[in-house]
mmCIF file of the N, C-alpha and C atoms, coordinates in Angstrom:
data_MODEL
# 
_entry.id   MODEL 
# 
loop_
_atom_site.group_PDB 
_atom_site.id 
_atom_site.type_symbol 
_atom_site.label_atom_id 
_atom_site.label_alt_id 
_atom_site.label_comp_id 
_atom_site.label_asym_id 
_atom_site.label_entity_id 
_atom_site.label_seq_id 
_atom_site.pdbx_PDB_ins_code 
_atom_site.Cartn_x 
_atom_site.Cartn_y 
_atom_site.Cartn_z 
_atom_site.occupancy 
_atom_site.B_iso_or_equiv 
_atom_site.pdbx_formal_charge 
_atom_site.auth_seq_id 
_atom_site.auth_comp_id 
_atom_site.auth_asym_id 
_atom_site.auth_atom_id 
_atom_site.pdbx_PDB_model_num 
ATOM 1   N N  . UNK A 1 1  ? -5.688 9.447   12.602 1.00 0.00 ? 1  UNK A N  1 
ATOM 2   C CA . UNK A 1 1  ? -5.008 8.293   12.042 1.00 0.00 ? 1  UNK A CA 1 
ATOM 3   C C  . UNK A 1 1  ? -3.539 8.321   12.436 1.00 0.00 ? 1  UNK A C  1 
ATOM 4   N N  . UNK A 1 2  ? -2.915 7.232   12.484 1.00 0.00 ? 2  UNK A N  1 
ATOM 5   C CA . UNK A 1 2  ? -1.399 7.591   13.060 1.00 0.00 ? 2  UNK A CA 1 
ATOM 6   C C  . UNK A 1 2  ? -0.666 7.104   12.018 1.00 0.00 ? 2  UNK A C  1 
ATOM 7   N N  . UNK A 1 3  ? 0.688  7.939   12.145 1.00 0.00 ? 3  UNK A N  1 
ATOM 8   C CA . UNK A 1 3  ? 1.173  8.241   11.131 1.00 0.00 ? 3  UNK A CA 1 
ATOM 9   C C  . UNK A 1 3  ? 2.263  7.205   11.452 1.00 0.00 ? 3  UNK A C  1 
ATOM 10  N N  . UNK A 1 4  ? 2.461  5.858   11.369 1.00 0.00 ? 4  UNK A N  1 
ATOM 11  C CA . UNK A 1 4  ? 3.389  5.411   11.786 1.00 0.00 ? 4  UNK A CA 1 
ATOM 12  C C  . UNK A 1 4  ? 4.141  4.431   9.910  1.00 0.00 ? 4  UNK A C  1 
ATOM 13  N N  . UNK A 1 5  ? 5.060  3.992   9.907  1.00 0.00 ? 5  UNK A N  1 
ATOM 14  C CA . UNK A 1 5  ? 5.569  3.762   8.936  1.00 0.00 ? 5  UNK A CA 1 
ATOM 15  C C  . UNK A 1 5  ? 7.065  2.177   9.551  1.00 0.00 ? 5  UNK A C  1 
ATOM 16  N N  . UNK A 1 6  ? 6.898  1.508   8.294  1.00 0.00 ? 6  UNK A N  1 
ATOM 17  C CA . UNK A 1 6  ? 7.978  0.003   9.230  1.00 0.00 ? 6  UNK A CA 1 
ATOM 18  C C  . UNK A 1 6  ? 8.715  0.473   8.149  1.00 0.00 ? 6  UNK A C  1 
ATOM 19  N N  . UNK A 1 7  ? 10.053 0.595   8.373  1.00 0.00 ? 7  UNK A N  1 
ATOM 20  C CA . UNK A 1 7  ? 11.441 0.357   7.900  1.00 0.00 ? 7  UNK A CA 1 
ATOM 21  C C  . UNK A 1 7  ? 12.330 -0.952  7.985  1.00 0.00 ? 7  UNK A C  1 
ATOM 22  N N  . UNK A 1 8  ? 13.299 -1.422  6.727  1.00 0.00 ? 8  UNK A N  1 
ATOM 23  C CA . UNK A 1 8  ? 13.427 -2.709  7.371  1.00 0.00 ? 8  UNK A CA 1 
ATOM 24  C C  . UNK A 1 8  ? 15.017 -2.683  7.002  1.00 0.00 ? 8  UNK A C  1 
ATOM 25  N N  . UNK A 1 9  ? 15.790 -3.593  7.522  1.00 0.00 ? 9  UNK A N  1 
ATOM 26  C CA . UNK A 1 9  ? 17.237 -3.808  7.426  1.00 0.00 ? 9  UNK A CA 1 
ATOM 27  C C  . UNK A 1 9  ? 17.308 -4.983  6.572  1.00 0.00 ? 9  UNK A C  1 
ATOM 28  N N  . UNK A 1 10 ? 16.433 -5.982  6.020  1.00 0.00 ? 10 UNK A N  1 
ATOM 29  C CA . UNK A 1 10 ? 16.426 -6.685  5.258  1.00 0.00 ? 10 UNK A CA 1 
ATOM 30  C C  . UNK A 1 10 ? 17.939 -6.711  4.154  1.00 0.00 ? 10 UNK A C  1 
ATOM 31  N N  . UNK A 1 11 ? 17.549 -5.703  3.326  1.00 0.00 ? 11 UNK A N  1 
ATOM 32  C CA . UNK A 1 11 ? 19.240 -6.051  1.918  1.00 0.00 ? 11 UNK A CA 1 
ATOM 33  C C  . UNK A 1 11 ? 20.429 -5.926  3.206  1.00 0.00 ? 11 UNK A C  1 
ATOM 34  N N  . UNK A 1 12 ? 20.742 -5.016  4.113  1.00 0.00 ? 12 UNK A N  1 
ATOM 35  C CA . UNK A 1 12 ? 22.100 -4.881  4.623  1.00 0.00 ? 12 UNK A CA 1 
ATOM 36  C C  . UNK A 1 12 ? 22.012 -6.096  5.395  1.00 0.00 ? 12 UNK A C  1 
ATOM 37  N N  . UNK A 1 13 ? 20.920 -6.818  6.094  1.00 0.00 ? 13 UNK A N  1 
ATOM 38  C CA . UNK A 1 13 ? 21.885 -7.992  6.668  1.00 0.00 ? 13 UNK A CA 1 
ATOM 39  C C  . UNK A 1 13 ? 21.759 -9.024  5.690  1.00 0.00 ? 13 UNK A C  1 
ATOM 40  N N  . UNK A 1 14 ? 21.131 -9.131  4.603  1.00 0.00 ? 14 UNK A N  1 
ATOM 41  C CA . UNK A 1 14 ? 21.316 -10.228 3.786  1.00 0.00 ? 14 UNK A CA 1 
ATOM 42  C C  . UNK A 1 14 ? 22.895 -10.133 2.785  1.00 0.00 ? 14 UNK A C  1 
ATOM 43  N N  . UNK A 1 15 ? 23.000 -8.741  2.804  1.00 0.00 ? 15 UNK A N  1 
ATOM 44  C CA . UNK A 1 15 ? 24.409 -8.654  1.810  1.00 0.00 ? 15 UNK A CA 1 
ATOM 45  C C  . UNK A 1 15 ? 25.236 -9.183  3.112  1.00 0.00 ? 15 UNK A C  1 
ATOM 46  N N  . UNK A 1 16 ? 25.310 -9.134  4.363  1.00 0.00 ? 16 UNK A N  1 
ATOM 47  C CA . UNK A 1 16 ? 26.036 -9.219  5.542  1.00 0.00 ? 16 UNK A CA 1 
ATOM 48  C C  . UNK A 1 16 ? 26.394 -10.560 5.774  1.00 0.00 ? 16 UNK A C  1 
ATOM 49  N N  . UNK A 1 17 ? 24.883 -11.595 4.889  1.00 0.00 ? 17 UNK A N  1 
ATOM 50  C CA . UNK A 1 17 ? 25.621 -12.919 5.334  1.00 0.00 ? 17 UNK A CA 1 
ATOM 51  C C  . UNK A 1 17 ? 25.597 -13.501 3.822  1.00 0.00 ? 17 UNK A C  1 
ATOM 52  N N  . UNK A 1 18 ? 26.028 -12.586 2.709  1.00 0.00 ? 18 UNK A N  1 
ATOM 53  C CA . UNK A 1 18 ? 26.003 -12.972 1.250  1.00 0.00 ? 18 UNK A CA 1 
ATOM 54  C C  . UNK A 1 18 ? 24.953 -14.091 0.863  1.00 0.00 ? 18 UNK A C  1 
ATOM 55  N N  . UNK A 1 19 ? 23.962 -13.194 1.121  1.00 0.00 ? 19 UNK A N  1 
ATOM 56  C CA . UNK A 1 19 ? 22.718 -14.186 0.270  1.00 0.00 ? 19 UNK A CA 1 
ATOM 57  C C  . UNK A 1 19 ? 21.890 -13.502 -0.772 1.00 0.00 ? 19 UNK A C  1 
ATOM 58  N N  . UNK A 1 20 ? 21.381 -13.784 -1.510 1.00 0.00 ? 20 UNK A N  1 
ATOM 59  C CA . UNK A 1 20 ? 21.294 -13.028 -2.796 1.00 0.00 ? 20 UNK A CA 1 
ATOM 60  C C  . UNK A 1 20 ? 19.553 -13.698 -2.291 1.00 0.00 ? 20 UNK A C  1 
ATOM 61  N N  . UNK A 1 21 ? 18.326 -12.294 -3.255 1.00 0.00 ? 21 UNK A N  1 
ATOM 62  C CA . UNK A 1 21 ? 16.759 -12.532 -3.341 1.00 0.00 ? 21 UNK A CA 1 
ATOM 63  C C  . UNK A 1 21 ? 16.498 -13.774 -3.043 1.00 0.00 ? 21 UNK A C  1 
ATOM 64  N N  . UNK A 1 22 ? 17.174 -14.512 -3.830 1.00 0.00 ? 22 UNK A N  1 
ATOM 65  C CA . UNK A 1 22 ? 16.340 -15.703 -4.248 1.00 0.00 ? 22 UNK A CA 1 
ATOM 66  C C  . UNK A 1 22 ? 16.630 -16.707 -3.574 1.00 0.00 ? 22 UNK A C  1 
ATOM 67  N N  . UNK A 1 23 ? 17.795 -16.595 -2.802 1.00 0.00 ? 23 UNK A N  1 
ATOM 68  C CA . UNK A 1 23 ? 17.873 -17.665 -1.238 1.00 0.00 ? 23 UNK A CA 1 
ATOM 69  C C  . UNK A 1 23 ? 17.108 -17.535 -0.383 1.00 0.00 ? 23 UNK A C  1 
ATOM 70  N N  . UNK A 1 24 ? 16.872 -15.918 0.041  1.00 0.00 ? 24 UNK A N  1 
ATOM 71  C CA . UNK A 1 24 ? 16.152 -15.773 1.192  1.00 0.00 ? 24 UNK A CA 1 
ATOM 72  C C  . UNK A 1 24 ? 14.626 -16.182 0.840  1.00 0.00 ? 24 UNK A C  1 
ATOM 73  N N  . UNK A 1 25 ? 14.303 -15.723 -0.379 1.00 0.00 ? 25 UNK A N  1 
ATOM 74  C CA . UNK A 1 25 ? 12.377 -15.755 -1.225 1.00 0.00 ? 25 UNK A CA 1 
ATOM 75  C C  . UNK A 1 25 ? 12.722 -17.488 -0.769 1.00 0.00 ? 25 UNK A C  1 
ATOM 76  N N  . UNK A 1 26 ? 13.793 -18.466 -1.463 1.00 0.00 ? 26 UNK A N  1 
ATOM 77  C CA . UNK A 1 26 ? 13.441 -19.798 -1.328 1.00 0.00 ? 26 UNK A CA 1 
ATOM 78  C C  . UNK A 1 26 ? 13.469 -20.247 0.450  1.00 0.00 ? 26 UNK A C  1 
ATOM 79  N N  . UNK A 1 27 ? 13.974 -19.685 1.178  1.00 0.00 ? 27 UNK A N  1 
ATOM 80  C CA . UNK A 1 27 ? 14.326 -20.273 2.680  1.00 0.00 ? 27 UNK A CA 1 
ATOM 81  C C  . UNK A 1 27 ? 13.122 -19.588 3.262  1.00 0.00 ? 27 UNK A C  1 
ATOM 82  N N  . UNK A 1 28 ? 11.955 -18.710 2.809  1.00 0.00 ? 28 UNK A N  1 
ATOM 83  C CA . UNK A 1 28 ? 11.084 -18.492 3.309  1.00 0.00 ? 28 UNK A CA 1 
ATOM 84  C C  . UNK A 1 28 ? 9.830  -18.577 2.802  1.00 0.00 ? 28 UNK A C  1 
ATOM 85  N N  . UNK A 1 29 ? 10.086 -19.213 1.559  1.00 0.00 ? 29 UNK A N  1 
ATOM 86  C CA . UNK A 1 29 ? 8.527  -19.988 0.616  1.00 0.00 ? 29 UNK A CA 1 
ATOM 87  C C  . UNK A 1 29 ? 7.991  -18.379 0.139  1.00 0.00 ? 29 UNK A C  1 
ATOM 88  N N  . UNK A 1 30 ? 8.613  -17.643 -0.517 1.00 0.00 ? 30 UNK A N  1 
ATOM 89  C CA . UNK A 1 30 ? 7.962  -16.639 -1.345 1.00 0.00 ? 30 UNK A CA 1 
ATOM 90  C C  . UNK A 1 30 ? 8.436  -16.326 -2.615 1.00 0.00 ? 30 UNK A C  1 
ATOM 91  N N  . UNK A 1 31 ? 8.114  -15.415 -3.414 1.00 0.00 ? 31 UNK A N  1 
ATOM 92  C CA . UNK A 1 31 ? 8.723  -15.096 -4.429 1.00 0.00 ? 31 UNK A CA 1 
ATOM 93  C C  . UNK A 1 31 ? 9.712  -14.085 -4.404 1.00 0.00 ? 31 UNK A C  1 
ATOM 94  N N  . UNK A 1 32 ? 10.843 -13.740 -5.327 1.00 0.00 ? 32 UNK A N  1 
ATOM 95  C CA . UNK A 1 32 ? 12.471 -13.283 -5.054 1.00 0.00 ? 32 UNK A CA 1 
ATOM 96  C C  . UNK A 1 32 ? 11.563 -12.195 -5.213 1.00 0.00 ? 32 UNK A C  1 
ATOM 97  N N  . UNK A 1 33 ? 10.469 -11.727 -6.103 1.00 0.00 ? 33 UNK A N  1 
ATOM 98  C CA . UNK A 1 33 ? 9.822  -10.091 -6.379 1.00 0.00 ? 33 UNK A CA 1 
ATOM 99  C C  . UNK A 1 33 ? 9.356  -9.999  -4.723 1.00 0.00 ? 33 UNK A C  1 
ATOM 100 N N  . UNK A 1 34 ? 8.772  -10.940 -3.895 1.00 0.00 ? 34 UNK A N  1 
ATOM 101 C CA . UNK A 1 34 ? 7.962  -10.424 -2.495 1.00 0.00 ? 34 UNK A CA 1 
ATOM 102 C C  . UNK A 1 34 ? 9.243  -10.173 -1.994 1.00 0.00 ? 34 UNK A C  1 
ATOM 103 N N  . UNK A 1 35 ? 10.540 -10.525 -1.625 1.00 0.00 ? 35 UNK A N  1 
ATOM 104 C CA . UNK A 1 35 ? 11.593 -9.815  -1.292 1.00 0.00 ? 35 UNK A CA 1 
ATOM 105 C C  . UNK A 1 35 ? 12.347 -8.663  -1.921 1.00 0.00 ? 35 UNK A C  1 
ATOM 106 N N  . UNK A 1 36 ? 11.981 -8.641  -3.008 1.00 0.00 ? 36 UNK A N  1 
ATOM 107 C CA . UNK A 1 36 ? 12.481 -6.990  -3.658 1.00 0.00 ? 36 UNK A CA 1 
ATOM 108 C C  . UNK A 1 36 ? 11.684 -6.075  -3.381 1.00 0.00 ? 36 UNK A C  1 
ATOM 109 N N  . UNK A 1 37 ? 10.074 -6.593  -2.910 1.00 0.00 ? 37 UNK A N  1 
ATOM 110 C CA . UNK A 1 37 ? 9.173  -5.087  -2.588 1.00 0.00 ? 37 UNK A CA 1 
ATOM 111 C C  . UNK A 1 37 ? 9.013  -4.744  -1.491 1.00 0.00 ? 37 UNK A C  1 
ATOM 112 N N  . UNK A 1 38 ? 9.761  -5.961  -0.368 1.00 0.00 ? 38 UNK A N  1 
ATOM 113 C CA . UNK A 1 38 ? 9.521  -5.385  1.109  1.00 0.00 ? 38 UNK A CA 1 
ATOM 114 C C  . UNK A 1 38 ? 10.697 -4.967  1.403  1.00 0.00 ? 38 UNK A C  1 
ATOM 115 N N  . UNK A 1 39 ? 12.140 -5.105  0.452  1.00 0.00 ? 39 UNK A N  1 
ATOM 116 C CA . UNK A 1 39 ? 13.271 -4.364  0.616  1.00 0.00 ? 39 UNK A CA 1 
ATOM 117 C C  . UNK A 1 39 ? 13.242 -3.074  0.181  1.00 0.00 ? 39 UNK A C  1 
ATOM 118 N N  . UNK A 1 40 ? 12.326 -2.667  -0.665 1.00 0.00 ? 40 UNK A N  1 
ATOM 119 C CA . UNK A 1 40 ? 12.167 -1.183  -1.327 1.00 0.00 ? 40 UNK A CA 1 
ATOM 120 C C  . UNK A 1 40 ? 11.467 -0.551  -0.472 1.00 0.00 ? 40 UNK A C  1 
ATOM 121 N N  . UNK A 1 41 ? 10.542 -1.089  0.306  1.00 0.00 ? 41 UNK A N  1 
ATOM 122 C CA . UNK A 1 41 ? 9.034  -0.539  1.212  1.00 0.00 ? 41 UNK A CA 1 
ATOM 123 C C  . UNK A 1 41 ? 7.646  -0.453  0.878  1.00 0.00 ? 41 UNK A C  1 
ATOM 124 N N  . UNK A 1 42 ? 8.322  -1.073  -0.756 1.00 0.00 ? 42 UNK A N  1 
ATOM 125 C CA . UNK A 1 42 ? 6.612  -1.124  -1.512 1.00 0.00 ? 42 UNK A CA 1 
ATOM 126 C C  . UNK A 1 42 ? 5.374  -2.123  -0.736 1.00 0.00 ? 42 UNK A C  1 
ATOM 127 N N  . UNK A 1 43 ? 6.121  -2.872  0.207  1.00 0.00 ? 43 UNK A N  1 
ATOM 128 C CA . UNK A 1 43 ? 5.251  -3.673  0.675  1.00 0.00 ? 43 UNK A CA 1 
ATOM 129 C C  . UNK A 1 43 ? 5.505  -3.889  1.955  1.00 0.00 ? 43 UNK A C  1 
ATOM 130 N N  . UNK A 1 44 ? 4.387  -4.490  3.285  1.00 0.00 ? 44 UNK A N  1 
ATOM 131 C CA . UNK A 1 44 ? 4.766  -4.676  4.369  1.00 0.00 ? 44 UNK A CA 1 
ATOM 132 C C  . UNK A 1 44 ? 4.468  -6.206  4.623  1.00 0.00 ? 44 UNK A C  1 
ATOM 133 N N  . UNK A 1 45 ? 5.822  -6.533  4.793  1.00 0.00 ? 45 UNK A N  1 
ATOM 134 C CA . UNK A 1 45 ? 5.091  -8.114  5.306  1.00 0.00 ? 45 UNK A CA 1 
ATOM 135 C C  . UNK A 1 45 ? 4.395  -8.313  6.252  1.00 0.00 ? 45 UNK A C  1 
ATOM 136 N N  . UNK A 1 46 ? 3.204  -9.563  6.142  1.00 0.00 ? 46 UNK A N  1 
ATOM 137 C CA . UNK A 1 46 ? 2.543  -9.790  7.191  1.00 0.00 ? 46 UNK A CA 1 
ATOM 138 C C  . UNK A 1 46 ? 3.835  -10.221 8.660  1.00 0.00 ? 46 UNK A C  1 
ATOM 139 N N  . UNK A 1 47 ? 2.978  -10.625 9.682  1.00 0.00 ? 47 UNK A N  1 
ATOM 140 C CA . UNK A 1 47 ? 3.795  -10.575 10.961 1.00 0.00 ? 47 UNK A CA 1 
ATOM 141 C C  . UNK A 1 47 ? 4.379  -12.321 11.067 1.00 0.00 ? 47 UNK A C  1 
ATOM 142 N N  . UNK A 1 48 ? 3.977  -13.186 10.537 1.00 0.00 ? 48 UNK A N  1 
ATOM 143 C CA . UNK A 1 48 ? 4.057  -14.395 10.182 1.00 0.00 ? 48 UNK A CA 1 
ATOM 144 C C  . UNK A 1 48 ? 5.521  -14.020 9.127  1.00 0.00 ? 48 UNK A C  1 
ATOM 145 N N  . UNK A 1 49 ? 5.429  -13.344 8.279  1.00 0.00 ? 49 UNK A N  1 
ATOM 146 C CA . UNK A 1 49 ? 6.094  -13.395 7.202  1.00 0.00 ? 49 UNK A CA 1 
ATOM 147 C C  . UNK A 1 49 ? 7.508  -12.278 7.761  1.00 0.00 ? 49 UNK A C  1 
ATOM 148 N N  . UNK A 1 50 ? 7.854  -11.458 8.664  1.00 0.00 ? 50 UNK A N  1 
ATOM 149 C CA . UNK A 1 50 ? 8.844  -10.700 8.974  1.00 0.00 ? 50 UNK A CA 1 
ATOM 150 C C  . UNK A 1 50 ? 9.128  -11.905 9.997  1.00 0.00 ? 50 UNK A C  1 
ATOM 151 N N  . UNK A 1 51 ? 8.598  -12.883 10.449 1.00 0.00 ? 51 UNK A N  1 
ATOM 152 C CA . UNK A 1 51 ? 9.168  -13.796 11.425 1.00 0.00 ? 51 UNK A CA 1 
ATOM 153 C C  . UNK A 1 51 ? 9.882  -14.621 10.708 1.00 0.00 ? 51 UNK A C  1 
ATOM 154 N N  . UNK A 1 52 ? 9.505  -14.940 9.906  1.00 0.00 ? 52 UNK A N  1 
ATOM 155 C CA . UNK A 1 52 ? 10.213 -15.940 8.720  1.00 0.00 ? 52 UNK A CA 1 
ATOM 156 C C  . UNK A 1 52 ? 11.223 -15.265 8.435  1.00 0.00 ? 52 UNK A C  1 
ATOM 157 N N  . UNK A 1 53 ? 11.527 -14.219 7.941  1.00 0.00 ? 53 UNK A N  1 
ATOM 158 C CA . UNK A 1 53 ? 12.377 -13.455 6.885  1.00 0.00 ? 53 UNK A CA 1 
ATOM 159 C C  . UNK A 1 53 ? 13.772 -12.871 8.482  1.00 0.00 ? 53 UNK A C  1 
ATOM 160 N N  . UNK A 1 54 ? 13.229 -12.761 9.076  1.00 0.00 ? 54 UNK A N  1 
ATOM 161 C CA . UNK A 1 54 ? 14.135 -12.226 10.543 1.00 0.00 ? 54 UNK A CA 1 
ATOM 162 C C  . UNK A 1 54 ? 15.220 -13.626 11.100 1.00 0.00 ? 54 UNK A C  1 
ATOM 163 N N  . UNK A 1 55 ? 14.288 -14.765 10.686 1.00 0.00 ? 55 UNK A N  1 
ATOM 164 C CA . UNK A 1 55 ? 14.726 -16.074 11.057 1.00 0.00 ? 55 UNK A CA 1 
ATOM 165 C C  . UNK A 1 55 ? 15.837 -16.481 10.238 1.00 0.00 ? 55 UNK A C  1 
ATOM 166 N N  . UNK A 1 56 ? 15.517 -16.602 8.919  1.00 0.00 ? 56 UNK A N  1 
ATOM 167 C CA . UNK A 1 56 ? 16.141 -17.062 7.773  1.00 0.00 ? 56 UNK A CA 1 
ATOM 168 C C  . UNK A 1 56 ? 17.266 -16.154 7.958  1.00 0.00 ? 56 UNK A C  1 
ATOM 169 N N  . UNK A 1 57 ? 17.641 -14.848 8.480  1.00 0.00 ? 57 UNK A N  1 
ATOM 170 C CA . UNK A 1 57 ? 18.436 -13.727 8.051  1.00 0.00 ? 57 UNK A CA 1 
ATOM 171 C C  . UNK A 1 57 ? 19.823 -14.083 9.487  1.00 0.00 ? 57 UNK A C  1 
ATOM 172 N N  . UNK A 1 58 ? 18.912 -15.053 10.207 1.00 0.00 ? 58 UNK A N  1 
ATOM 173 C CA . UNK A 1 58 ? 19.497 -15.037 11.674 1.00 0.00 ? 58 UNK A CA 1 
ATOM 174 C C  . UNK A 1 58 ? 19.618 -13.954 12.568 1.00 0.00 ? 58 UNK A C  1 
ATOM 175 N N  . UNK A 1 59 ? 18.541 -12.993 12.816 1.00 0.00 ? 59 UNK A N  1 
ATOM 176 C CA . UNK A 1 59 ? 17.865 -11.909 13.294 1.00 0.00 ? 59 UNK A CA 1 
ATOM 177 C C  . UNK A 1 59 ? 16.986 -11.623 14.049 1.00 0.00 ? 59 UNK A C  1 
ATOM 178 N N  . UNK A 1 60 ? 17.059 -10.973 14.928 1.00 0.00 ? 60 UNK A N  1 
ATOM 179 C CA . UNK A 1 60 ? 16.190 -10.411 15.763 1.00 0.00 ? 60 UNK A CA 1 
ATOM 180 C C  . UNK A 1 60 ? 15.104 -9.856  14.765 1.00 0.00 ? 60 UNK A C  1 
ATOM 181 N N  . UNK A 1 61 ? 13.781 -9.630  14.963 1.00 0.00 ? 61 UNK A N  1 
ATOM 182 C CA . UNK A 1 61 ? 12.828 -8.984  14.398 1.00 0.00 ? 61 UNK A CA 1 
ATOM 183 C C  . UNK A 1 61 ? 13.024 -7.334  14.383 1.00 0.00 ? 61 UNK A C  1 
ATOM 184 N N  . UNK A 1 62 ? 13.356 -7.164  15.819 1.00 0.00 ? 62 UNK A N  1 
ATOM 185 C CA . UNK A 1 62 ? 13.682 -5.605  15.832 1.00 0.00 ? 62 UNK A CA 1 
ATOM 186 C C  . UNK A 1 62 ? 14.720 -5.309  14.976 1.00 0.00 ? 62 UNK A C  1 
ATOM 187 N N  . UNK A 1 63 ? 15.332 -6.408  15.151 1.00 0.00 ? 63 UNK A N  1 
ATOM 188 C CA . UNK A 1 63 ? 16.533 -6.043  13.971 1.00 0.00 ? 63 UNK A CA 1 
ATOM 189 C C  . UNK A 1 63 ? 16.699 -5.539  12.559 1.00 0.00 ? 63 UNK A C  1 
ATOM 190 N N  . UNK A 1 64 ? 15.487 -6.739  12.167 1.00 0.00 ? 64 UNK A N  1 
ATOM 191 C CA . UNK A 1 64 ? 15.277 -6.747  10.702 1.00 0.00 ? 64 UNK A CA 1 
ATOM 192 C C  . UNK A 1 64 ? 14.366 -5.610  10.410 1.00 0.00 ? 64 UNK A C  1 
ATOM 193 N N  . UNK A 1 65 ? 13.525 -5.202  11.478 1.00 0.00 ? 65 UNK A N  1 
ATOM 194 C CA . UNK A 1 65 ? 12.163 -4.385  11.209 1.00 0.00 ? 65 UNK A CA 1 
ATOM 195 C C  . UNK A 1 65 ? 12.514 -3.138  12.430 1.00 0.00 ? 65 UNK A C  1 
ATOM 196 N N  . UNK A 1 66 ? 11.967 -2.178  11.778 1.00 0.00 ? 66 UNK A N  1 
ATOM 197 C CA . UNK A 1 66 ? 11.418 -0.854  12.573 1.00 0.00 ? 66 UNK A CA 1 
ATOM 198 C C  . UNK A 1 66 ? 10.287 -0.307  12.547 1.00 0.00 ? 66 UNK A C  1 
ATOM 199 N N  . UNK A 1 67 ? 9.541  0.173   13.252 1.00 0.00 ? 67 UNK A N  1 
ATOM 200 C CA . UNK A 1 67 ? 8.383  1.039   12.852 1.00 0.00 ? 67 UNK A CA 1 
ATOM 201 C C  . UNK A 1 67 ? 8.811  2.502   13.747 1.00 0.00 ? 67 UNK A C  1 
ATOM 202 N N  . UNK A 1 68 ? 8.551  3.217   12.629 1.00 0.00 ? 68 UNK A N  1 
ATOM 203 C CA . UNK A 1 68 ? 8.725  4.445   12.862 1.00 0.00 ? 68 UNK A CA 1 
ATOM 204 C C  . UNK A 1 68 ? 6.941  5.246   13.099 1.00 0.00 ? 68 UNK A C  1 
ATOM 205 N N  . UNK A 1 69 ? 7.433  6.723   13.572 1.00 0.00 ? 69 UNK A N  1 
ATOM 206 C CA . UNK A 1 69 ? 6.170  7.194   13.757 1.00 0.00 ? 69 UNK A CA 1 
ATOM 207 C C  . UNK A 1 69 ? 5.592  7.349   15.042 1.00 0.00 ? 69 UNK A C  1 
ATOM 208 N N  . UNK A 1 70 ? 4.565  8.112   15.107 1.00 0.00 ? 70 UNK A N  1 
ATOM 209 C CA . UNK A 1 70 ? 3.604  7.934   16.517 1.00 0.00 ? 70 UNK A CA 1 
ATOM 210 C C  . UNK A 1 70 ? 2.479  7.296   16.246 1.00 0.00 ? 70 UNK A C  1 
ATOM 211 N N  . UNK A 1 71 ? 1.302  7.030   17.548 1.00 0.00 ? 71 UNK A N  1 
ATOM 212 C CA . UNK A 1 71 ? 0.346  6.729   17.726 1.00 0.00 ? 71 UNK A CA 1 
ATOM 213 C C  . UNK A 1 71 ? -0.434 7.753   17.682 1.00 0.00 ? 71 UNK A C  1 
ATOM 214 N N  . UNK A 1 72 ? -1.943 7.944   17.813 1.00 0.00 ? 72 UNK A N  1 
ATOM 215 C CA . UNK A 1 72 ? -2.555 9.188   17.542 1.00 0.00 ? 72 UNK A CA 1 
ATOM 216 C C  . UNK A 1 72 ? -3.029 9.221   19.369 1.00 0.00 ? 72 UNK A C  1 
ATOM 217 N N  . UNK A 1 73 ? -2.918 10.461  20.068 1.00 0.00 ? 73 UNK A N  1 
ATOM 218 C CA . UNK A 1 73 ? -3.294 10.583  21.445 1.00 0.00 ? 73 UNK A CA 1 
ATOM 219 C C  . UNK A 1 73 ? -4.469 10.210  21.398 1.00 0.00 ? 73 UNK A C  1 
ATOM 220 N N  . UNK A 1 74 ? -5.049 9.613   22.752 1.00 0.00 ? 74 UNK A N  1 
ATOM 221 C CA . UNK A 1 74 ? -6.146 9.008   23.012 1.00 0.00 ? 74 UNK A CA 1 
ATOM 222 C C  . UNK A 1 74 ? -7.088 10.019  23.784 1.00 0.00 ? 74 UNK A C  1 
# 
């Protein structure tokens, strides 16, 4: 199984362009809690949904998102 893990920059560029949960949850049709649990790591957004949230932030995806980790050798 590979051990890989997504990290995200989400709160530092949102404090970066002073927007508080509940702008970004409203500029991307979710709830301010689905942005407090993918800022903690409790949750991974779908790939639809880090496109949204990267957009709204005015961001590169790589930007907003990392995945850490390896793949398992083949």
């Amino acid at each position: 199984m590979a051990d890989m893990t997504i990290k995200n920059r989400i709160r530092v560029l949102r404090f970066e362009r002073r927007m508080t949960q509940e702008e970004l949850a409203i500029r991307v049709g979710v709830s301010r809690q689905t942005i407090m649990s993918i800022e903690n790591g409790h949750t991974n957004p779908s790939v639809l949904l880090a496109f949204k949230v990267s957009k709204a932030l005015g961001a590169n995806i790589e930007d907003a998102f990392q995945v850490e980790g390896k793949l398992m050798p083949v």
